[in-house]
C-alpha positions in Angstrom: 131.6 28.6 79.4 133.4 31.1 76.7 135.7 29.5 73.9 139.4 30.1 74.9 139.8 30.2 71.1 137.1 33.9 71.5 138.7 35.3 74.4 140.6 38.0 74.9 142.3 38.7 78.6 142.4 42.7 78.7 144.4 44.7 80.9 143.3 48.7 81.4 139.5 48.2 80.7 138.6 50.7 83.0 141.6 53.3 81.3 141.3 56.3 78.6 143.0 53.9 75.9 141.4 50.9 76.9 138.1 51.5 77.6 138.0 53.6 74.2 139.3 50.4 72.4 136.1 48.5 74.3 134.4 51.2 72.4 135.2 50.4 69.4 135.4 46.7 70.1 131.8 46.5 70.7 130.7 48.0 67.1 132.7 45.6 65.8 131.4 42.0 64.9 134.0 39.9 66.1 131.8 38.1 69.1 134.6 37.7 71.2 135.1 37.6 75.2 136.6 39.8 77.2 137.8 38.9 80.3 139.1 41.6 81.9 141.6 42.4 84.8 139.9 44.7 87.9 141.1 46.5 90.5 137.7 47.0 91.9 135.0 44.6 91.3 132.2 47.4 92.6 128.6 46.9 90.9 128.5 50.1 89.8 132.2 49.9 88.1 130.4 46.5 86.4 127.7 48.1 85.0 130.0 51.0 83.4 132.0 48.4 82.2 129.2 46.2 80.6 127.3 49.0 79.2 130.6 49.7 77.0 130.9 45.9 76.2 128.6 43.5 77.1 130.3 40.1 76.7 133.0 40.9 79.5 133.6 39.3 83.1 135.5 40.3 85.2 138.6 38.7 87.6 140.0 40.6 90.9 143.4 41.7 90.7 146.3 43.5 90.4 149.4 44.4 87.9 151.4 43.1 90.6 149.1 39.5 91.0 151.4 37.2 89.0 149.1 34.1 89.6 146.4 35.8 88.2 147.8 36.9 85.3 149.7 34.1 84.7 146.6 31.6 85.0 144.2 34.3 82.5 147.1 34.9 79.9 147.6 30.4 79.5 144.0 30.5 78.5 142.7 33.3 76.4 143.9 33.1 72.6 144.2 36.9 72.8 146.1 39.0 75.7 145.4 42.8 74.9 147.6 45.3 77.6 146.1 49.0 77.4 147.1 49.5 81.1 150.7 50.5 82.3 153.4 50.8 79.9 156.2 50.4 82.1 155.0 47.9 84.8 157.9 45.0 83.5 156.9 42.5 86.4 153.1 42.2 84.8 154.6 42.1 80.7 156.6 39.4 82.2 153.6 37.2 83.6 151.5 37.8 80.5 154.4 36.2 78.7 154.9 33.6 81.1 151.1 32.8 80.6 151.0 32.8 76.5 154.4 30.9 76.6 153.0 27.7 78.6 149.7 28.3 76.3 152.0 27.9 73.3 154.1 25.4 74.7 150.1 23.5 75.3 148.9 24.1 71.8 151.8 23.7 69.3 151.5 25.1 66.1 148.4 27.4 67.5 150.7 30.4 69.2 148.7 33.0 71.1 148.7 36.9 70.2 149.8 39.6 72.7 148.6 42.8 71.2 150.7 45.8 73.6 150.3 49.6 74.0 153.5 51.2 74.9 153.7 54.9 74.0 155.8 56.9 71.5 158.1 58.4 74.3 160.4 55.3 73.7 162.2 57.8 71.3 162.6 60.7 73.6 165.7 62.8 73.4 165.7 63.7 76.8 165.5 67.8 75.8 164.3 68.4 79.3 162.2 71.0 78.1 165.2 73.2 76.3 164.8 74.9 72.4 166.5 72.5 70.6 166.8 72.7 66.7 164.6 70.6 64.4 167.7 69.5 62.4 168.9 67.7 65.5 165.9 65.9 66.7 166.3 62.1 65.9 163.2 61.2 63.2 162.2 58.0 63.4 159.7 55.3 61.3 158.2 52.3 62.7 159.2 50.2 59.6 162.7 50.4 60.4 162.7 50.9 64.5 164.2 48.7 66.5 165.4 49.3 70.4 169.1 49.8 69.4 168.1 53.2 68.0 166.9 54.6 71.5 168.8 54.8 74.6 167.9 51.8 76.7 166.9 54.4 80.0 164.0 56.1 78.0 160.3 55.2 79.1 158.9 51.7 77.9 162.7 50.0 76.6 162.5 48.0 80.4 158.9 46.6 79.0 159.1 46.1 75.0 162.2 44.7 74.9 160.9 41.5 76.8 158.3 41.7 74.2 160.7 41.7 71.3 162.1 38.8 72.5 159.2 36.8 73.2 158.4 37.5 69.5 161.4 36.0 68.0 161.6 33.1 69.9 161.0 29.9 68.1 160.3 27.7 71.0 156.9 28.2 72.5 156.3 31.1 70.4 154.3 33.9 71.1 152.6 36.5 68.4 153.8 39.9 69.4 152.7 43.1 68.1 153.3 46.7 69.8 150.9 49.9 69.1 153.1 53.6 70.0 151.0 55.9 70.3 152.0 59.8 70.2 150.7 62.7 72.9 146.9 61.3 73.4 144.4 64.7 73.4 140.9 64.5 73.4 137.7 63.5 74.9 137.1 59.5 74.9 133.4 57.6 75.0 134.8 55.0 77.5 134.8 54.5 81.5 137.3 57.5 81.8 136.6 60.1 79.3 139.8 62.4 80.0 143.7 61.7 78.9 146.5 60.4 81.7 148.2 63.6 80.1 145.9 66.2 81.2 145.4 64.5 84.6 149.2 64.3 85.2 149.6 68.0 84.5 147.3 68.8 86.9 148.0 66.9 89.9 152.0 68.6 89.3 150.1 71.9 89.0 148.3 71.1 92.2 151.3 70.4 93.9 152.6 73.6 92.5 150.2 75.8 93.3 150.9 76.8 89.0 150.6 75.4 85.6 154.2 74.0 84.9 156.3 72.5 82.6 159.5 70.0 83.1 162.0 73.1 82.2 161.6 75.7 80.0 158.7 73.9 77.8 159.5 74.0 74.7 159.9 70.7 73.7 156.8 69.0 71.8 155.7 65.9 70.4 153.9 64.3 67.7 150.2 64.0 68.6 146.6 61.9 68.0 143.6 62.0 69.2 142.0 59.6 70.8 139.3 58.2 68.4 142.1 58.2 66.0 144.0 56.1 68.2 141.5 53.6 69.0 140.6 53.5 65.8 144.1 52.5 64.6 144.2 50.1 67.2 141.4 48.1 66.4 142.8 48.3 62.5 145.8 46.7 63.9 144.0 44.0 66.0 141.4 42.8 63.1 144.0 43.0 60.9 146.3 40.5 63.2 143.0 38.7 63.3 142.9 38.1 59.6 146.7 37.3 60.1 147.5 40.2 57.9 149.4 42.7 60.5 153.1 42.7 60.8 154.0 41.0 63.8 157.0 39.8 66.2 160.4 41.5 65.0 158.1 43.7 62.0 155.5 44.4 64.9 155.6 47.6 65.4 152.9 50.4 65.3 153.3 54.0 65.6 150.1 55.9 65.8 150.7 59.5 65.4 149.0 62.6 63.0 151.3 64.7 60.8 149.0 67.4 62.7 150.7 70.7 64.1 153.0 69.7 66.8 152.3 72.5 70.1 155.2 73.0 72.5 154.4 72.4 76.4 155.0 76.0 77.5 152.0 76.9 75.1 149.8 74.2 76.3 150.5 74.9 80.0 150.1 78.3 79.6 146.7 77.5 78.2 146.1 75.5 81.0 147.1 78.2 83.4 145.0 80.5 81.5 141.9 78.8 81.9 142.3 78.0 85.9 143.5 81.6 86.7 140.4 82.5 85.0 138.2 80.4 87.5 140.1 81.7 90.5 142.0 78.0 90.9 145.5 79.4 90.1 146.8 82.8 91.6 148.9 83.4 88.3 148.1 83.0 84.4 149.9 81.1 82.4 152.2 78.9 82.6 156.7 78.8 84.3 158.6 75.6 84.9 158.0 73.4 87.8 160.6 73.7 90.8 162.6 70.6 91.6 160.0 69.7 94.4 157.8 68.0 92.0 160.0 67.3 89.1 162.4 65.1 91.5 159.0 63.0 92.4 159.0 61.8 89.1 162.8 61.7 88.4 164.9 60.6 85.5 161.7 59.4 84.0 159.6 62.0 84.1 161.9 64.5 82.1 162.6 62.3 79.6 158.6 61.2 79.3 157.5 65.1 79.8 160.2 67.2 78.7 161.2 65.1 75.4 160.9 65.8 71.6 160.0 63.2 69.6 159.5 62.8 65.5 157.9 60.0 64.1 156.0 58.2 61.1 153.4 56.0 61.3 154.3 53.9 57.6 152.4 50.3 58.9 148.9 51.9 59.5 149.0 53.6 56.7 149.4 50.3 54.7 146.4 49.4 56.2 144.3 52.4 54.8 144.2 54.2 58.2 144.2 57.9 58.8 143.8 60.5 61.8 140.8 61.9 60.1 139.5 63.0 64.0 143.1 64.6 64.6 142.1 67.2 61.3 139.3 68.2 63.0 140.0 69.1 66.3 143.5 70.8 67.5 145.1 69.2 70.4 144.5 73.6 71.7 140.8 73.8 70.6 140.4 70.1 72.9 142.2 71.3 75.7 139.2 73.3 77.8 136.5 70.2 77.6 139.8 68.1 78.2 140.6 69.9 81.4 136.9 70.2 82.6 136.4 66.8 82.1 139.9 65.7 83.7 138.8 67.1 87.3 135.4 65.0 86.8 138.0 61.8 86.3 140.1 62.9 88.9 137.1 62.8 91.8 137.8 61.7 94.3 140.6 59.5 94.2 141.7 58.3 90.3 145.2 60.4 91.4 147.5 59.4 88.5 150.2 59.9 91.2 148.5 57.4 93.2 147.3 54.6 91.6 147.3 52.5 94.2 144.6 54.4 95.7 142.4 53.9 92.4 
């Protein structure tokens, strides 16, 4: 039987993110546990899994299985989220599982290590030139969720975080990784970003490469071994008890690389497609309401947002986004699309995760 004390309950194993964190987890030396929440409990998905990390098992279920959740978060001393960043029901059950932990083991409180995404600064452009005087900068070591308007992606999930991490009574150990636009080819269970596969299910529904308005909004970037790489530097360093946690918890993970707007990164898209005979058209025009309605208020401000950022705390902790310098989000973007359809066979629909 694992050591509660050596386990870590993970969410999103099979992911981009998290099954590049497993990645990285595994070269590490830290001999800890995963258990880790499944959809689909397949052999073959099993295998994958345990080829990436060795010392995993595996327990049915759901983001929406509260029990579950409830019962894995109470015992593991670590809770790691890399799935859905704005699923509130499941943040809430993880709490409610470290919280009666904590409120088992006083003076021992639990760590909930959570990736949210850096679109919790959008300023809602929808996609419209805006000048670069006037977009909001921000720094993670003075963020807090009064800066941001409280309908922008992720507010509905962190902010129960926040609070679990400055409550005294059954406390809970809180720290929260932003990442900026995700490019790149990952080493884990799925190899292509959510971004890339988003864009193309809209362009399918299309019949184009599109953009939420006129595209040319953009956003600070990373790739994804930088990413995984800062969060693992974030989670050994909470290890150690060095990383900045509860109300100072706060990560961005973001280059200072060359920011591209959406229109040009479409059109690429489009490009590429037309090329192959996929697309009738090259390059790249806004999407009609027909598909930007299916995603709604969110979806502008998640895809047709600015954001500015600077990722201070990492950078105390000597991490850079050395991987980010070498490859361009632009130069990625071909292997990134190739790979994406692979990811997208036959049913991982981003639109549909129910279906995954």
């Amino acid at each position: 039987m694992s050591d509660p004390q050596r386990t870590i309950f993970f969410l999103g194993a099979t992911g981009f993110i998290g099954s590049q964190f497993l990645v990285l987890l595994s070269r590490a030396s830290h001999n800890l546990h995963v258990v880790a929440l499944t959809r689909d409990l397949s052999a073959d998905r099993q295998a994958k899994l345990k080829e990436i990390y060795p010392d995993i098992e595996f327990v049915k279920g759901t983001l929406n299985d509260a029990d579950v959740i409830i019962e894995q978060a109470s015992k593991a001393k670590y809770v790691v989220n890399c799935a859905s960043s704005d699923h509130p029901a499941s943040v809430q059950y993880i709490l409610t599982g470290l919280e009666k932990q904590s409120a088992n083991k006083p003076g021992d409180p639990p760590l909930y290590f959570h990736t949210s995404g850096m679109c919790i600064v959008s300023d809602n452009a929808r996609g419209e030139a805006v000048d670069e005087s006037k977009i909001p900068r921000y720094t993670d070591t003075s963020f807090s969720f009064e800066s941001v308007p409280p309908e922008n992606p992720h507010v509905n999930c962190d902010s129960l975080i926040a609070a679990a991490g400055s409550r005294k009574e059954n406390p809970v150990r809180t720290i929260i990784a932003y990442p900026g636009w995700v490019y790149g080819l990952g080493e884990g269970f799925r190899k292509s970003s959510g971004g890339v596969r988003l864009f193309l299910e809209a362009n399918k529904m299309a019949g184009y490469s599109g953009t939420w308005g006129p595209g040319h909004n953009s956003m600070t970037i990373v790739h994804i071994k930088d990413l995984s790489r800062g969060l693992i530097t974030i989670f050994e360093a909470a290890l150690q008890g060095k990383a900045d946690e509860g109300p100072q918890g706060y990560y961005f993970v973001t280059s200072n690389e060359p920011r591209v707007p959406f229109k040009d990164y479409t059109a690429k898209i489009g490009d590429m497609l037309h090329s192959r005979g996929v697309y009738t058209e090259a390059g790249s025009k806004p999407f009609p309401p027909a598909v930007t309605d299916i995603f709604g208020d969110f979806g502008w401000r998640l895809l047709g947002c600015n954001h500015r950022v600077s990722a201070e705390r990492l950078k105390k902790l000597g991490w850079e986004a050395t991987e980010s310098k070498k490859i361009s989000m632009m130069d990625s973007l071909p292997e990134e699309v190739d790979m994406a359809f692979i990811d997208l066979q036959p049913k991982s629909s981003i639109l549909r995760p129910e279906d995954m």
